[in-house]
Legacy VTK file of the C-alpha trace (Angstrom):
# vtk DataFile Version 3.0
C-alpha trace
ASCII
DATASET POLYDATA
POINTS 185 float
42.131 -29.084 18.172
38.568 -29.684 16.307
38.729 -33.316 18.375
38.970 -31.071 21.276
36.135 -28.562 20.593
33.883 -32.112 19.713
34.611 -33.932 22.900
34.325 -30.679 24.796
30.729 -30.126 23.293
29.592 -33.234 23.630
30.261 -33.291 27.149
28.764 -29.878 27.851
25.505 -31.166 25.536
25.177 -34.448 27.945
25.757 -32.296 31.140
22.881 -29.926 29.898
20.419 -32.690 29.316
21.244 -34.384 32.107
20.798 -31.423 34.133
17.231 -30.940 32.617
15.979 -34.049 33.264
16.499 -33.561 36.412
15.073 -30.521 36.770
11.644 -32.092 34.981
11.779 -34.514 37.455
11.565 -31.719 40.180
7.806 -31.111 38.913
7.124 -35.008 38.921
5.977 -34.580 42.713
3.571 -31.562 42.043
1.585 -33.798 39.100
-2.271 -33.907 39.742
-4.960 -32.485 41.022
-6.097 -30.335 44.246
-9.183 -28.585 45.640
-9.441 -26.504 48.686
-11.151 -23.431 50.436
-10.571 -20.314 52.320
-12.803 -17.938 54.111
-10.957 -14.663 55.252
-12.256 -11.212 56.505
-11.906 -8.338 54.100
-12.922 -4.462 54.675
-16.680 -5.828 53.691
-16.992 -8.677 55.857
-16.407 -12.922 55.480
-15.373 -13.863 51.705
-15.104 -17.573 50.601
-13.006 -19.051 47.806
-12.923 -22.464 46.401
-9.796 -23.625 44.965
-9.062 -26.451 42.617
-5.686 -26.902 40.710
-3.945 -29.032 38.259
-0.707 -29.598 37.472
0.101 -32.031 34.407
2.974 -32.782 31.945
2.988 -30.589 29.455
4.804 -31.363 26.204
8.351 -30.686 27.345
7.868 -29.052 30.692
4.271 -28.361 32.749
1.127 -26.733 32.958
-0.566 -25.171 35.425
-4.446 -24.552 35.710
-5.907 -22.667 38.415
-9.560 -22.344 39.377
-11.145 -19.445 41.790
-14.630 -19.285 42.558
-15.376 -16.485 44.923
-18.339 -16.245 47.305
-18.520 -12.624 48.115
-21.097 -10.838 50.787
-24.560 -10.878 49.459
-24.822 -14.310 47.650
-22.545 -12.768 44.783
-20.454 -15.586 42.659
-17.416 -15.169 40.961
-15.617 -17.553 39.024
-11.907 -17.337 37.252
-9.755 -19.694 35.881
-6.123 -19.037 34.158
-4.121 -21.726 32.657
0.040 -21.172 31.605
2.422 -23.731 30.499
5.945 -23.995 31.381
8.988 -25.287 29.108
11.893 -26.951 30.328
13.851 -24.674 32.948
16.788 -23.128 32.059
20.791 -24.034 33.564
19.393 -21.655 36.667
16.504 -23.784 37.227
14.117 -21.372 36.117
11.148 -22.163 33.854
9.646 -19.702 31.854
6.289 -19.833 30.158
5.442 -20.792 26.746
2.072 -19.171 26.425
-1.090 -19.167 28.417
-5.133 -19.473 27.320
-7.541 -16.254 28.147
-10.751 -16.658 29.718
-12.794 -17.313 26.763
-10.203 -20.578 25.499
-7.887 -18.062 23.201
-4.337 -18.672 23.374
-2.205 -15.607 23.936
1.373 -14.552 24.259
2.648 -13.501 27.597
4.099 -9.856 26.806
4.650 -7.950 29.682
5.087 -5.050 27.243
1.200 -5.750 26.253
-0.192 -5.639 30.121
0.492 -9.119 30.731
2.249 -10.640 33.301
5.894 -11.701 33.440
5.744 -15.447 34.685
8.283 -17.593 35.917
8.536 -21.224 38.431
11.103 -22.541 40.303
10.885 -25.579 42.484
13.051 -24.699 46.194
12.939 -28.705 47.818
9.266 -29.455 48.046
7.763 -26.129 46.919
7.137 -25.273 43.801
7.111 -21.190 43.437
5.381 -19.417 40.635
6.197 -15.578 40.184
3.739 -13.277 38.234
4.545 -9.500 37.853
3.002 -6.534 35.775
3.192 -3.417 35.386
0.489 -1.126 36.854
-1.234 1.611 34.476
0.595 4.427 36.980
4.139 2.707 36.097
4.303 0.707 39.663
4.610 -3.079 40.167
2.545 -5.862 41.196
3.633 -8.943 41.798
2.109 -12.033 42.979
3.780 -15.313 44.266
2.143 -18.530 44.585
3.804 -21.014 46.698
2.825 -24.623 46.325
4.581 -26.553 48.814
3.816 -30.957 49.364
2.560 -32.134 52.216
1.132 -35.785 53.324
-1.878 -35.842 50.753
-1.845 -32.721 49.517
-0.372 -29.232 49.058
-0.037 -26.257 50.670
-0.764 -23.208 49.031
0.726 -19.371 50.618
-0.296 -16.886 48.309
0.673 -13.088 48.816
0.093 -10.045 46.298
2.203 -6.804 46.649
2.167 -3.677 44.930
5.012 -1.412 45.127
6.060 -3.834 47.422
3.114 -3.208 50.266
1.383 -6.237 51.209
-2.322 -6.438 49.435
-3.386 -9.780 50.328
-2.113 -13.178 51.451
-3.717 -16.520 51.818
-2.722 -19.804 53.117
-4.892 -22.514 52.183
-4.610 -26.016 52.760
-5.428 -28.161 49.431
-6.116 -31.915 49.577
-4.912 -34.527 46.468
-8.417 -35.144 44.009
-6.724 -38.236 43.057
-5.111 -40.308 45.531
-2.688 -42.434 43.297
-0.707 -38.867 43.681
1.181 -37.018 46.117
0.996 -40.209 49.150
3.975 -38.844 50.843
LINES 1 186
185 0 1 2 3 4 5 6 7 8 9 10 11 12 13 14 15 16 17 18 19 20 21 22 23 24 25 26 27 28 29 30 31 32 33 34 35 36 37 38 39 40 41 42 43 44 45 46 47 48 49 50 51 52 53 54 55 56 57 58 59 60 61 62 63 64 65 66 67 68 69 70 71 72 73 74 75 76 77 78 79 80 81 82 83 84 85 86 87 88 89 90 91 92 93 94 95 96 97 98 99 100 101 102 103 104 105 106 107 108 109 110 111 112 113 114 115 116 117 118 119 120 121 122 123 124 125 126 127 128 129 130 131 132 133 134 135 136 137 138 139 140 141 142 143 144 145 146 147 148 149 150 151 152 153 154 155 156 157 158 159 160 161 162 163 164 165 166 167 168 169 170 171 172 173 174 175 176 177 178 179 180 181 182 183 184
């Protein structure tokens, strides 16, 4: 019987690894770099953003670092960047963070008990999908979905932020590959 339970967990152990790498090979596509802008109306007139972001291996899973500078009415400039790196994803598919750097370079935990956001990523075909939600100060939600899907040289990035589930913004933007030895298809 104990030759039983060994053969059975061996199996199970090379089924889960096997199943992992092929998860991490899901990201493979996404690896590199991108830069793009929007301009969009808001309730105070024409606002611009430039976008840059990079995706890289990441120990054993991925990273993601994402770059906003906003060009509001007025000449005003804005700049934000957040970073968060991902582990290998679990039997569902699902990766979950394994920390993430504040604005001034610190690294911090990702407690959504503490304010911050619960993060997760998936990759659905071509798209890779990265879920952020928090809980408001009045006890609501607001999430935020950023969906990253490859196209010829490229991504394409639909972004929409809810709260309570009402739309608050959305943005498609169209980001083109930095470096071109990535992302030819």
């Amino acid at each position: 019987m104990e030759i039983v339970k060994f053969v059975l967990a061996g199996v199970f152990f090379l089924v889960s690894a096997s199943h992992a790498g092929a998860q991490d090979a899901r990201i493979a596509p996404f690896l590199g770099t991108y830069v793009g802008e929007v301009v969009f109306a808001t309730d105070q007139g024409l606002e611009k953003r430039e976008l840059d972001v990079r995706i890289q291996a990441e120990g054993d899973g991925f990273s993601v670092q994402w770059s906003t500078v906003r060009q509001k009415i007025g000449g005003k400039v804005k700049k934000s960047t957040h970073f968060v790196a991902f582990g290998n994803p679990d039997r569902n598919g699902v990766f979950l963070p394994k920390g993430s750097i504040e604005r001034f370079g610190e690294k911090i935990a990702i407690d959504p008990l503490q304010g911050r956001p619960q993060l997760w990523a998936t990759v659905r075909g071509k798209t890779l999908v990265i879920n952020a939600t928090v809980q408001t100060d009045r006890g609501g939600l607001e999430k935020q979905i950023y969906e990253r899907k490859l196209v010829p040289g490229g991504l394409e990035l639909n972004f929409l932020r809810t709260r309570d589930g009402q739309p608050l913004k959305s943005l498609h933007v169209k980001m083109k590959t930095k470096n071109q030895k990535q992302n030819l298809q």
